[in-house]
PDB file of N, CA, C and O in Angstrom:
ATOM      1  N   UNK A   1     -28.453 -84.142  95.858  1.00  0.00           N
ATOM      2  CA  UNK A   1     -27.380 -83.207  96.019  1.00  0.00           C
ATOM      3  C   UNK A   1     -26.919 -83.094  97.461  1.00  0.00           C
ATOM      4  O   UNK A   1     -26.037 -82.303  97.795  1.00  0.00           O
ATOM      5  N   UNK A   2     -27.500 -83.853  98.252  1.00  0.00           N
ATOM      6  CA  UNK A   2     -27.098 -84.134  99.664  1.00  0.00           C
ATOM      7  C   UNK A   2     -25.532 -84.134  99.695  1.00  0.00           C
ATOM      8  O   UNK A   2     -24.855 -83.134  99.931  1.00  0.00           O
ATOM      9  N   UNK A   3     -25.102 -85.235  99.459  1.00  0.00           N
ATOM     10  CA  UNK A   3     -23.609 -85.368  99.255  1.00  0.00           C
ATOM     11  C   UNK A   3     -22.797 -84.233  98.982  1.00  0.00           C
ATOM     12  O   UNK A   3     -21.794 -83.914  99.621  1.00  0.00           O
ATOM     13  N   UNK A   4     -23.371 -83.525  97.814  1.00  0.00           N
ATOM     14  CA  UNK A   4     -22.389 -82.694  97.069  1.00  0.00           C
ATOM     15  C   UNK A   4     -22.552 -80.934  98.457  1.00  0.00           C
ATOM     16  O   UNK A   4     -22.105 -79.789  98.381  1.00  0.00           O
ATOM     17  N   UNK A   5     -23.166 -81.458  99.215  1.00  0.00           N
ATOM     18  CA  UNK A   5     -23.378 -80.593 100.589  1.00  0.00           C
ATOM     19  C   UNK A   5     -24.895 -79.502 100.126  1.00  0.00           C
ATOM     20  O   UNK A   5     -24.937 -78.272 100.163  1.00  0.00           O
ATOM     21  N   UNK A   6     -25.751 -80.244  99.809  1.00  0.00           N
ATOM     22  CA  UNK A   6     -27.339 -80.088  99.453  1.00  0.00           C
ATOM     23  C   UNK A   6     -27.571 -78.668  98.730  1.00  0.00           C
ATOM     24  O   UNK A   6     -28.598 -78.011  98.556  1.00  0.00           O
ATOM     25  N   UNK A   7     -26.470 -78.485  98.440  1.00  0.00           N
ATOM     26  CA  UNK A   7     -26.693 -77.350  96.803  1.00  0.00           C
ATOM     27  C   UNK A   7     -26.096 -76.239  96.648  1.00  0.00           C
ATOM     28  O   UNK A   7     -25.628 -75.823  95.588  1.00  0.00           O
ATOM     29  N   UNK A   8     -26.077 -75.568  97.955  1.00  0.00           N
ATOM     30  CA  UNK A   8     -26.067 -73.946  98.308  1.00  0.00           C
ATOM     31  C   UNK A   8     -24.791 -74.190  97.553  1.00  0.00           C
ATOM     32  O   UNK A   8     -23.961 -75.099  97.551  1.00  0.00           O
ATOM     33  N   UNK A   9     -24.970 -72.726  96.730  1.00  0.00           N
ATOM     34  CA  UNK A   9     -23.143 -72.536  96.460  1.00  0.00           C
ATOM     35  C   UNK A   9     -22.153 -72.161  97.455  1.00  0.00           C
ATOM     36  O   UNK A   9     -20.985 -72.216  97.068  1.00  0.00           O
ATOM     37  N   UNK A  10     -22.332 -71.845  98.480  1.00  0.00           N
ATOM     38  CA  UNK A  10     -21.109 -71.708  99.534  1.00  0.00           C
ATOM     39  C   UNK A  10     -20.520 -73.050 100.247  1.00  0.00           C
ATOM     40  O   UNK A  10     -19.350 -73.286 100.547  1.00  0.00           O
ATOM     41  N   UNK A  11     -21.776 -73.927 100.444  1.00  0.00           N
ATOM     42  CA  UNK A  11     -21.267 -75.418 100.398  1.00  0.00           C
ATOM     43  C   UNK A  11     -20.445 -75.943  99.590  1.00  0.00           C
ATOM     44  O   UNK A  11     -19.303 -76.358  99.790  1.00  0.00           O
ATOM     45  N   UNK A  12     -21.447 -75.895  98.092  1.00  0.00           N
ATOM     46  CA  UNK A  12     -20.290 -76.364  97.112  1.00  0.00           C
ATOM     47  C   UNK A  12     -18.717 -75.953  96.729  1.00  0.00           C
ATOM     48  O   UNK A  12     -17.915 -76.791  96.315  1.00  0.00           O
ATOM     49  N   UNK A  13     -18.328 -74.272  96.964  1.00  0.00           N
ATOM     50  CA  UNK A  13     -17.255 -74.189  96.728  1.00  0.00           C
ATOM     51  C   UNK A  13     -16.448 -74.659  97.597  1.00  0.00           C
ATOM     52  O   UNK A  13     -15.283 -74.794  97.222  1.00  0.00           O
ATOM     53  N   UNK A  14     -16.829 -75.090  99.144  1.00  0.00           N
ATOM     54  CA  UNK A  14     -15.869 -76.047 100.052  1.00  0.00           C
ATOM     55  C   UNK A  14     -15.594 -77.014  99.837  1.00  0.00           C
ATOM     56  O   UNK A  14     -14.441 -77.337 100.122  1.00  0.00           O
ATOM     57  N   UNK A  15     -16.561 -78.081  99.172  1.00  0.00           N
ATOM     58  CA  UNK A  15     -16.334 -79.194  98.593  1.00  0.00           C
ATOM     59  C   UNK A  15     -15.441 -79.284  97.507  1.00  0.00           C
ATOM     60  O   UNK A  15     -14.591 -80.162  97.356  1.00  0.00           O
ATOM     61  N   UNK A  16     -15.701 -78.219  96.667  1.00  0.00           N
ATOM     62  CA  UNK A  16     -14.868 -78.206  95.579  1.00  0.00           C
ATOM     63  C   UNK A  16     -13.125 -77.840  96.058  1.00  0.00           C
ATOM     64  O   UNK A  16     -12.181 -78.563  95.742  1.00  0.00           O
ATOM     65  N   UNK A  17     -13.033 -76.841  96.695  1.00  0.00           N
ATOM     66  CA  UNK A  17     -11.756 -76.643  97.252  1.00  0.00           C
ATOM     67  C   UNK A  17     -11.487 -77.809  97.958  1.00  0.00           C
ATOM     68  O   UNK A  17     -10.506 -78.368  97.469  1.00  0.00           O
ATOM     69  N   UNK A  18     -11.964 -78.417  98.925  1.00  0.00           N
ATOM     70  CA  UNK A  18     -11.630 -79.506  99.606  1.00  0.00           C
ATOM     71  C   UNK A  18     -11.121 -80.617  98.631  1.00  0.00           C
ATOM     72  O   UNK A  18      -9.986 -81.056  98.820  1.00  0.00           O
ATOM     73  N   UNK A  19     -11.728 -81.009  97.803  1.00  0.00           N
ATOM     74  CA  UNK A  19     -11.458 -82.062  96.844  1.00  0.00           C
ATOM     75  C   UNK A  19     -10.496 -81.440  95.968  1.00  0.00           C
ATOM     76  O   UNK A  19     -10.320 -82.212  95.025  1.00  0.00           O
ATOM     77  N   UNK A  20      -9.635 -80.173  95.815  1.00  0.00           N
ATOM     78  CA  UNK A  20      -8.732 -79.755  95.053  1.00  0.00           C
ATOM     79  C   UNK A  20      -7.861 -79.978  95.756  1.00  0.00           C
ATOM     80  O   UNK A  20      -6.996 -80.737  95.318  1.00  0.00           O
ATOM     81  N   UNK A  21      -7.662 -79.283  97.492  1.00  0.00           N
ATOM     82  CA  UNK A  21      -6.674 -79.451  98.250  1.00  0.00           C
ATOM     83  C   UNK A  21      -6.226 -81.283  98.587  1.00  0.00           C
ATOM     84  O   UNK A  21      -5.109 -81.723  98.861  1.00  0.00           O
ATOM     85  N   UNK A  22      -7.358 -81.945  98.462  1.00  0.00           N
ATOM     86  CA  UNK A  22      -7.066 -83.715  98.598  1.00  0.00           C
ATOM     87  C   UNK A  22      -6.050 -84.081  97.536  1.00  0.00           C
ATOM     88  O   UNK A  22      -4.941 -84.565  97.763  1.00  0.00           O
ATOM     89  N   UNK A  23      -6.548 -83.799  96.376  1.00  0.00           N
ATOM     90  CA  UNK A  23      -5.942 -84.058  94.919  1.00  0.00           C
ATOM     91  C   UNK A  23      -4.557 -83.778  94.635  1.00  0.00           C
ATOM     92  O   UNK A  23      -3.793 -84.456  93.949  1.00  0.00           O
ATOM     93  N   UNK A  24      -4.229 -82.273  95.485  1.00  0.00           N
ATOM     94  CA  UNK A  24      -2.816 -81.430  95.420  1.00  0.00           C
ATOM     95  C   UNK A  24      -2.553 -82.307  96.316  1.00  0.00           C
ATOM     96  O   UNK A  24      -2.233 -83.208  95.542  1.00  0.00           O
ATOM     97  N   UNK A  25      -2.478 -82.595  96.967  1.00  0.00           N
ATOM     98  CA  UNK A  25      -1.902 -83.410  98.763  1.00  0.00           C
ATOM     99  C   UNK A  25      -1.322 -84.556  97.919  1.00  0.00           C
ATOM    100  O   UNK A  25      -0.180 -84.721  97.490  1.00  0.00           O
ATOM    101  N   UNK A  26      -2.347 -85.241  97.811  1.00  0.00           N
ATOM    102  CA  UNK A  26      -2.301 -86.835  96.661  1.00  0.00           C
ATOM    103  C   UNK A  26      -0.988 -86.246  95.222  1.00  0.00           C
ATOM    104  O   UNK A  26      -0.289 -87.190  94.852  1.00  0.00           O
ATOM    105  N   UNK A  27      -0.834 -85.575  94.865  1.00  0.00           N
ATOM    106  CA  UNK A  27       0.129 -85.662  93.679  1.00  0.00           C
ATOM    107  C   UNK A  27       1.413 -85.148  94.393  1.00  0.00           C
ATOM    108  O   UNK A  27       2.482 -85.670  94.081  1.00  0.00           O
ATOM    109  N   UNK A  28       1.389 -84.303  95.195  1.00  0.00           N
ATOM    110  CA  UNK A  28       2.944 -83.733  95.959  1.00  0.00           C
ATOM    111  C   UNK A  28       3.157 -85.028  96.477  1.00  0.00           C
ATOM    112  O   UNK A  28       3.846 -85.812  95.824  1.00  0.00           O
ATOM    113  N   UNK A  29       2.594 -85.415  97.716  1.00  0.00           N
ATOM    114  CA  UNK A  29       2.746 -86.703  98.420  1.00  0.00           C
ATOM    115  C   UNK A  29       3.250 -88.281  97.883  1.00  0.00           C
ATOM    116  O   UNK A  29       4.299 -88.828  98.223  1.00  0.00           O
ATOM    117  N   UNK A  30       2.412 -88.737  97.135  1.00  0.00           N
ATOM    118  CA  UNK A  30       2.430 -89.843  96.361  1.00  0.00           C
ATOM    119  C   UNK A  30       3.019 -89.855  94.741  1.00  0.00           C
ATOM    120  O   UNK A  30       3.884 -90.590  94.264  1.00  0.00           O
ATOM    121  N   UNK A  31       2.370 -88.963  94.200  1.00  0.00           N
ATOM    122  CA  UNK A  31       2.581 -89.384  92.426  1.00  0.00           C
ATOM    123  C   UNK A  31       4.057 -88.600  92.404  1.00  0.00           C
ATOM    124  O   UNK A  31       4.991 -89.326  92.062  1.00  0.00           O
ATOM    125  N   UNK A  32       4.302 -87.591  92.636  1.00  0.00           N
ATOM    126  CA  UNK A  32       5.622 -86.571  92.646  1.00  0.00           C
ATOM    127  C   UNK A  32       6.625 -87.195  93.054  1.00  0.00           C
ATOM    128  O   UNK A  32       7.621 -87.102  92.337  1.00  0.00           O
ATOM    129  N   UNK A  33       6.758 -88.212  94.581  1.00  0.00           N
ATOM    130  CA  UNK A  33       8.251 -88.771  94.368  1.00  0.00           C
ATOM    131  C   UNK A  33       8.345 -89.518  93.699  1.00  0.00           C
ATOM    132  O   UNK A  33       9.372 -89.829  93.096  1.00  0.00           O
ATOM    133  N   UNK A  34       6.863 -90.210  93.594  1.00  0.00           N
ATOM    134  CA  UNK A  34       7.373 -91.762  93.115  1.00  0.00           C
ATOM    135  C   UNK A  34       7.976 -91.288  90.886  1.00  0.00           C
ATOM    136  O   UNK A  34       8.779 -91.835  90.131  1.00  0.00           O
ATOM    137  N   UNK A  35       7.296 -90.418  90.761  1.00  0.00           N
ATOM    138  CA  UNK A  35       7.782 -89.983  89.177  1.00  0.00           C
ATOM    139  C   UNK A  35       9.263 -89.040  89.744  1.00  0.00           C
ATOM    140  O   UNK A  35      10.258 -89.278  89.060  1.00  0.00           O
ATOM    141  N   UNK A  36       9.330 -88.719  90.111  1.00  0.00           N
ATOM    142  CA  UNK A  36      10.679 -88.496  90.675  1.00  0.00           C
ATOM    143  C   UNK A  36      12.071 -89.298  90.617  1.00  0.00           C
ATOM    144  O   UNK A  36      13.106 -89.282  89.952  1.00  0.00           O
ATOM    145  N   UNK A  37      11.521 -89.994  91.670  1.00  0.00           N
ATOM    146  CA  UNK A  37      12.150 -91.476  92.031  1.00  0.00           C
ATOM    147  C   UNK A  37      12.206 -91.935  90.439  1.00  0.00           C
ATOM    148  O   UNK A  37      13.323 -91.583  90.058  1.00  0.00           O
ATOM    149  N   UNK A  38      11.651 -92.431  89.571  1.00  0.00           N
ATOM    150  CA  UNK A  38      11.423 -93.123  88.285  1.00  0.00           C
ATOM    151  C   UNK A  38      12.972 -92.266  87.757  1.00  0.00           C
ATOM    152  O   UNK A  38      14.120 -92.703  87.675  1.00  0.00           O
ATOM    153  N   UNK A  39      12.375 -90.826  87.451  1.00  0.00           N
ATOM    154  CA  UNK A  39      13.160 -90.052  86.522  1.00  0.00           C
ATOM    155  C   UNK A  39      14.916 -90.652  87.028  1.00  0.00           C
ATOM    156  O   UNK A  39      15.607 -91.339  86.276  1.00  0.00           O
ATOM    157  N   UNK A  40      15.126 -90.438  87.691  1.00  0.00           N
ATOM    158  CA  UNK A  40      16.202 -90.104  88.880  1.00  0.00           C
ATOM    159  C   UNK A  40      16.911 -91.720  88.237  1.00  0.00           C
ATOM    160  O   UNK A  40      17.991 -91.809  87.652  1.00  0.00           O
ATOM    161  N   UNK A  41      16.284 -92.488  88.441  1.00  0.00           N
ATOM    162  CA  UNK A  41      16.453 -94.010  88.116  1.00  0.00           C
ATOM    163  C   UNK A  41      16.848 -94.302  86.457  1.00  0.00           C
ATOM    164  O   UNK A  41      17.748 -95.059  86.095  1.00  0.00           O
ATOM    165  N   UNK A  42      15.997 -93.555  85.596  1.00  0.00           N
ATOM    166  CA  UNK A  42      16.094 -93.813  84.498  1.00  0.00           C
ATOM    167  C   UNK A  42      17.396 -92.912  83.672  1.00  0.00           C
ATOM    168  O   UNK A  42      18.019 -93.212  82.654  1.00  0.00           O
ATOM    169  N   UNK A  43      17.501 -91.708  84.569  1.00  0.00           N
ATOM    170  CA  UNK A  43      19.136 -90.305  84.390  1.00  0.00           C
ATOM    171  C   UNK A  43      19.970 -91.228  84.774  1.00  0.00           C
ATOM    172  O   UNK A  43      20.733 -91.620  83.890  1.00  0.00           O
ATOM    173  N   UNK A  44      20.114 -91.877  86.174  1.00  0.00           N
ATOM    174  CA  UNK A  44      21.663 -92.586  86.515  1.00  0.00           C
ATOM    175  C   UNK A  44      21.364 -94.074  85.453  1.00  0.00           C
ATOM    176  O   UNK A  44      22.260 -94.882  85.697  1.00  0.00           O
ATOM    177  N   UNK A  45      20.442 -94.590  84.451  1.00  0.00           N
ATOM    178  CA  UNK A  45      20.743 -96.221  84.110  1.00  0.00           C
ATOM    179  C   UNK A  45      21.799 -95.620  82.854  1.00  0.00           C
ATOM    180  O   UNK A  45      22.876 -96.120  82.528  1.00  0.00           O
ATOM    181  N   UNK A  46      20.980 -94.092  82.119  1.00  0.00           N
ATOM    182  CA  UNK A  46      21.364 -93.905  81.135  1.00  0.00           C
ATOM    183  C   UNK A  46      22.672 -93.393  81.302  1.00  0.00           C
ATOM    184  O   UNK A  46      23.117 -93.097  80.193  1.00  0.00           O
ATOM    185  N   UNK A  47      23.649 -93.111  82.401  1.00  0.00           N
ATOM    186  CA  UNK A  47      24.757 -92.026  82.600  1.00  0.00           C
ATOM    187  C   UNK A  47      25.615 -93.320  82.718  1.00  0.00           C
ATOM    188  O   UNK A  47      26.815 -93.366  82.449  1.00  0.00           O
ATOM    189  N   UNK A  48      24.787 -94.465  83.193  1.00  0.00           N
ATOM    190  CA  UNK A  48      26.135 -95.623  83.433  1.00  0.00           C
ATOM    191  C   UNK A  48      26.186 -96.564  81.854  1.00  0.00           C
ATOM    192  O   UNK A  48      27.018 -97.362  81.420  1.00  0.00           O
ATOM    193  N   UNK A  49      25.168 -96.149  81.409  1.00  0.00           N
ATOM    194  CA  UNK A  49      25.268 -96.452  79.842  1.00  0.00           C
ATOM    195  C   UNK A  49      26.089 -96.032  79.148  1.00  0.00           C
ATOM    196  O   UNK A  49      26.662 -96.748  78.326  1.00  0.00           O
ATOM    197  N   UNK A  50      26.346 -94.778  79.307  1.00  0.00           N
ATOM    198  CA  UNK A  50      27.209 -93.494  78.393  1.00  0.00           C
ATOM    199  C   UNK A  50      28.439 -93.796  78.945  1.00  0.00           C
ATOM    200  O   UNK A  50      29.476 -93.494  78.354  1.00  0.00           O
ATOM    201  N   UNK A  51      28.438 -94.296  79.889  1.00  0.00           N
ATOM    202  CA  UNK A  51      30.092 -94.294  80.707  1.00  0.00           C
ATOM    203  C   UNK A  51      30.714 -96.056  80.059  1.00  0.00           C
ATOM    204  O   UNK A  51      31.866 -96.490  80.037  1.00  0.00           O
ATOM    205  N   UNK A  52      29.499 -96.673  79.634  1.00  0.00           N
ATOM    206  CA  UNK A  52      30.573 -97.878  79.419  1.00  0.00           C
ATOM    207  C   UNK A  52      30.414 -97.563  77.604  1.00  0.00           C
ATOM    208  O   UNK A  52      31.447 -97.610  76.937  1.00  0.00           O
ATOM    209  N   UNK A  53      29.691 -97.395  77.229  1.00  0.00           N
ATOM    210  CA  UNK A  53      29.651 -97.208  75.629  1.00  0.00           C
ATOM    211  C   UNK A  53      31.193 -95.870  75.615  1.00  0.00           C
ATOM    212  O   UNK A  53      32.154 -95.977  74.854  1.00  0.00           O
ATOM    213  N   UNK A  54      31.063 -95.059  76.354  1.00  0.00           N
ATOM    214  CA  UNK A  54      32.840 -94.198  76.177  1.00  0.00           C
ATOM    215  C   UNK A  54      33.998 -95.106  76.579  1.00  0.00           C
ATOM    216  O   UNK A  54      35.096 -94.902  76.062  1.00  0.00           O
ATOM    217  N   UNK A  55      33.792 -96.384  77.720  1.00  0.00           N
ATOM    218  CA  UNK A  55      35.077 -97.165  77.670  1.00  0.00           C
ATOM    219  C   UNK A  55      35.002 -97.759  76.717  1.00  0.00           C
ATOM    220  O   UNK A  55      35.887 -97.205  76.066  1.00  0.00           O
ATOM    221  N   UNK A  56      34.485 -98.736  75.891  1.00  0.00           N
ATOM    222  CA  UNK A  56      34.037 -99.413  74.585  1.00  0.00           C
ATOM    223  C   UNK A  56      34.915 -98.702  73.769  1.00  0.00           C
ATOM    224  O   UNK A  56      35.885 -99.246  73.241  1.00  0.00           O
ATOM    225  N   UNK A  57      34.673 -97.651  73.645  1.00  0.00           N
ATOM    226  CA  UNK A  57      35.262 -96.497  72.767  1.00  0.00           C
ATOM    227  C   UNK A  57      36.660 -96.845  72.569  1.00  0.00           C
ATOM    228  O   UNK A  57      37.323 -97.438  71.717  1.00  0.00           O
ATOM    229  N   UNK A  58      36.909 -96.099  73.969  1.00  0.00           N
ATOM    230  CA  UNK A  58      38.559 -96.177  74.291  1.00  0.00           C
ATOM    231  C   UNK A  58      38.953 -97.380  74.328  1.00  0.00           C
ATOM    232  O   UNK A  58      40.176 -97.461  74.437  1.00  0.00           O
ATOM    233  N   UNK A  59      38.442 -98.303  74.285  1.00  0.00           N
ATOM    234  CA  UNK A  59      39.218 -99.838  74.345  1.00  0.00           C
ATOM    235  C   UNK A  59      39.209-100.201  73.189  1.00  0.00           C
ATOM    236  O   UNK A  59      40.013-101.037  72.779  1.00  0.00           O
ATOM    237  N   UNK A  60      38.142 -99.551  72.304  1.00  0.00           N
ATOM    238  CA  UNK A  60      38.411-100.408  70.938  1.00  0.00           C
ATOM    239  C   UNK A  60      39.147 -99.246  69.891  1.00  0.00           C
ATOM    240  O   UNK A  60      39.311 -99.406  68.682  1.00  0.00           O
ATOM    241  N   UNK A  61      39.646 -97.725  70.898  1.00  0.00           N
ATOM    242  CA  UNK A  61      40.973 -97.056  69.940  1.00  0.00           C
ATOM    243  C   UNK A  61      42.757 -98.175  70.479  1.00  0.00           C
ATOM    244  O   UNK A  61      43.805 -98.547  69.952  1.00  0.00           O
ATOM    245  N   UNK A  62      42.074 -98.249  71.757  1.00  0.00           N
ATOM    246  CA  UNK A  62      43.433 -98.869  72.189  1.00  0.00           C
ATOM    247  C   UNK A  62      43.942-100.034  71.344  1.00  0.00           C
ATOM    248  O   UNK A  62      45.099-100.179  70.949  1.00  0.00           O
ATOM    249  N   UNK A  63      43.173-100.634  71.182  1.00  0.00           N
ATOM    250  CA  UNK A  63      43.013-101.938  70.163  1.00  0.00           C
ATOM    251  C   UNK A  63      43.165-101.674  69.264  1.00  0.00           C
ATOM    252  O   UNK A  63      43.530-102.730  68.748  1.00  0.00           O
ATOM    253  N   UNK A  64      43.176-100.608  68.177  1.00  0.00           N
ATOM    254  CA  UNK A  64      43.340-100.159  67.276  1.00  0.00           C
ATOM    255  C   UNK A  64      44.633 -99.968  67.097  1.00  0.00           C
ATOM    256  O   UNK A  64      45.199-100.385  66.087  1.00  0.00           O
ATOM    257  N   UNK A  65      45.088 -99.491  67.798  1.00  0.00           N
ATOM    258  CA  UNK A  65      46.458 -98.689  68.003  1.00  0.00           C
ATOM    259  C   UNK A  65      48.000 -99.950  68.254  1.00  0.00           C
ATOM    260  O   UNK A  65      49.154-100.134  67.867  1.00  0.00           O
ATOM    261  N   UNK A  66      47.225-100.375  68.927  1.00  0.00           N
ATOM    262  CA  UNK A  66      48.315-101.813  69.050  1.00  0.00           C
ATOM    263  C   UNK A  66      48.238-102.572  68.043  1.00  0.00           C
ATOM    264  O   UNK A  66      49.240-103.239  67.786  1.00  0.00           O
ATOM    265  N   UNK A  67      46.663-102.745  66.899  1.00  0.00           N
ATOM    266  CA  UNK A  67      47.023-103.231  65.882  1.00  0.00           C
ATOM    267  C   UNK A  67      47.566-102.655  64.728  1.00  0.00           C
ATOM    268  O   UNK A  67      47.978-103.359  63.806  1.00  0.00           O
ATOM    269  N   UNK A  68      47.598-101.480  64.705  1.00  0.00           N
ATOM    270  CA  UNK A  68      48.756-100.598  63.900  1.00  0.00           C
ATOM    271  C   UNK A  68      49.803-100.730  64.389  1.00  0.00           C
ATOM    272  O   UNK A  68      50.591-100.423  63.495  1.00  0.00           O
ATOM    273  N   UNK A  69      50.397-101.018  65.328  1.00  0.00           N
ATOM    274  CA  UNK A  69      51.729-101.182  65.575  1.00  0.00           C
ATOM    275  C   UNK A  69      52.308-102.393  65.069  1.00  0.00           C
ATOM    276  O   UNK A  69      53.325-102.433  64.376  1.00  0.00           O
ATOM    277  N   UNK A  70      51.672-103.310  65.412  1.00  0.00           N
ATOM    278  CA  UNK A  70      51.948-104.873  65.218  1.00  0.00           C
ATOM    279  C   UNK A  70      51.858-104.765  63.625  1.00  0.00           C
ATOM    280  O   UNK A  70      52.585-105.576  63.053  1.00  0.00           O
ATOM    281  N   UNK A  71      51.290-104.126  62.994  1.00  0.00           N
ATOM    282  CA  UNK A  71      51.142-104.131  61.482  1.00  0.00           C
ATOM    283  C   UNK A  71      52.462-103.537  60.925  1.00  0.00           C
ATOM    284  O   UNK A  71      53.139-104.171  60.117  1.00  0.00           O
ATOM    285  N   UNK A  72      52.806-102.331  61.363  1.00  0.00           N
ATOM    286  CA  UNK A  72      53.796-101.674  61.442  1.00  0.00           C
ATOM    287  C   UNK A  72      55.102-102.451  61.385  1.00  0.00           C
ATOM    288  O   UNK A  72      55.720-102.569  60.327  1.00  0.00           O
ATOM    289  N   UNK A  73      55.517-102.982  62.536  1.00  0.00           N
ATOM    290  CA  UNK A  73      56.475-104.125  63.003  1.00  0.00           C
ATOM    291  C   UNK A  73      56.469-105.136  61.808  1.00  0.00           C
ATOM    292  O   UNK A  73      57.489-105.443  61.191  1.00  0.00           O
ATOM    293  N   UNK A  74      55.294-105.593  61.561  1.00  0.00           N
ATOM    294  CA  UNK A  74      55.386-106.766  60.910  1.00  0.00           C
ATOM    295  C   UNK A  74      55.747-106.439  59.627  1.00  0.00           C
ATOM    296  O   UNK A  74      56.305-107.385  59.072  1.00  0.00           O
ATOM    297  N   UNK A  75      55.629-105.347  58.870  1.00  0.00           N
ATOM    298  CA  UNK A  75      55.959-104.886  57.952  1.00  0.00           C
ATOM    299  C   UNK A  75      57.676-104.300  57.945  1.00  0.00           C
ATOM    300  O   UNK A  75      58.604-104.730  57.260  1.00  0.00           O
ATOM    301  N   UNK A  76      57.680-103.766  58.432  1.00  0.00           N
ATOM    302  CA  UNK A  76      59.392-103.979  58.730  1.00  0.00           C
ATOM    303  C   UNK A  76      60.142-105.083  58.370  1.00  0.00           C
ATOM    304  O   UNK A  76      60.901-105.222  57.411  1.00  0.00           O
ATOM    305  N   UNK A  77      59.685-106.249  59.705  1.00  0.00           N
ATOM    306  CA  UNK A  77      60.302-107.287  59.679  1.00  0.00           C
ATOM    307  C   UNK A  77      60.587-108.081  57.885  1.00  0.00           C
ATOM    308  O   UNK A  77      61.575-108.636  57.405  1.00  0.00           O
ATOM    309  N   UNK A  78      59.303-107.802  57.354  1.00  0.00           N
ATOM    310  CA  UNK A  78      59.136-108.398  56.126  1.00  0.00           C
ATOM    311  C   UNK A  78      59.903-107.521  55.439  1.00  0.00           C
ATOM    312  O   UNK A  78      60.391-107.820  54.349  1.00  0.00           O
ATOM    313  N   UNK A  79      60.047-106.562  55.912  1.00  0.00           N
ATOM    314  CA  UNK A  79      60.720-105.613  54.691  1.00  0.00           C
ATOM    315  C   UNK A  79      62.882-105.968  55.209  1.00  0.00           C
ATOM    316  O   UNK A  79      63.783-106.103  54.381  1.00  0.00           O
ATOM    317  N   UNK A  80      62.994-106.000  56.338  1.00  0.00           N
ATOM    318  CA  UNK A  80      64.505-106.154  56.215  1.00  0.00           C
ATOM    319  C   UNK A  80      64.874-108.104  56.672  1.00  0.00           C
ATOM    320  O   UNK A  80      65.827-108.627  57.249  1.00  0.00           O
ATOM    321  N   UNK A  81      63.353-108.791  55.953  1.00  0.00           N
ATOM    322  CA  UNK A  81      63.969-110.396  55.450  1.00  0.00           C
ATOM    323  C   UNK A  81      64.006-110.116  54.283  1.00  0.00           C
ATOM    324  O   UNK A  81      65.033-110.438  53.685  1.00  0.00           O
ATOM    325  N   UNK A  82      63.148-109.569  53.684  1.00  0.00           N
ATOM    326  CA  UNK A  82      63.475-109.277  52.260  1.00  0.00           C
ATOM    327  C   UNK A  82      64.614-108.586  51.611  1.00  0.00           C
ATOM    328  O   UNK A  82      64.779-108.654  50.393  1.00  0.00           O
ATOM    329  N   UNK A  83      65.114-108.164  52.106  1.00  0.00           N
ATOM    330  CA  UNK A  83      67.130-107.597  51.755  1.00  0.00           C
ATOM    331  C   UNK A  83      67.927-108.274  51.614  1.00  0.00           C
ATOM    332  O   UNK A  83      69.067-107.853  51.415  1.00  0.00           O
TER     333      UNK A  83
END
């Protein structure tokens, strides 16, 4: 029990706090940005996802829309050769 500061409980609760305050240091410091950093990375892949799946959208109403027209037209046309 040398290590663990040879027994006394007033030793040990320093050790123990000490090795809590290391641990807190170690997760603010290191694990916290870097999962941070991750999150942050994985919010903007998915926001530029959402932004082209909404042009997709709009390009394939636009497309839509011009092929109703052209349908439109073409139906006409057929309708005043047919007169």
């Amino acid at each position: 029990m040398v290590v663990l500061g040879g027994g006394s409980p007033r030793s040990m609760l320093v050790y123990g706090i000490v090795t809590i305050a290391i641990l807190a240091f170690s997760y603010f410091v290191i694990i916290k940005p870097i999962t941070d950093n991750t999150n942050n990375t994985v919010n903007n892949a998915l926001n530029q996802a959402n932004q082209q799946i909404n042009q997709g959208f709009h390009q394939a109403n636009q497309a839509q829309r011009h092929i109703n027209h052209a349908i439109n037209q073409a139906q006409r046309q057929a309708q005043a050769a047919g007169k």
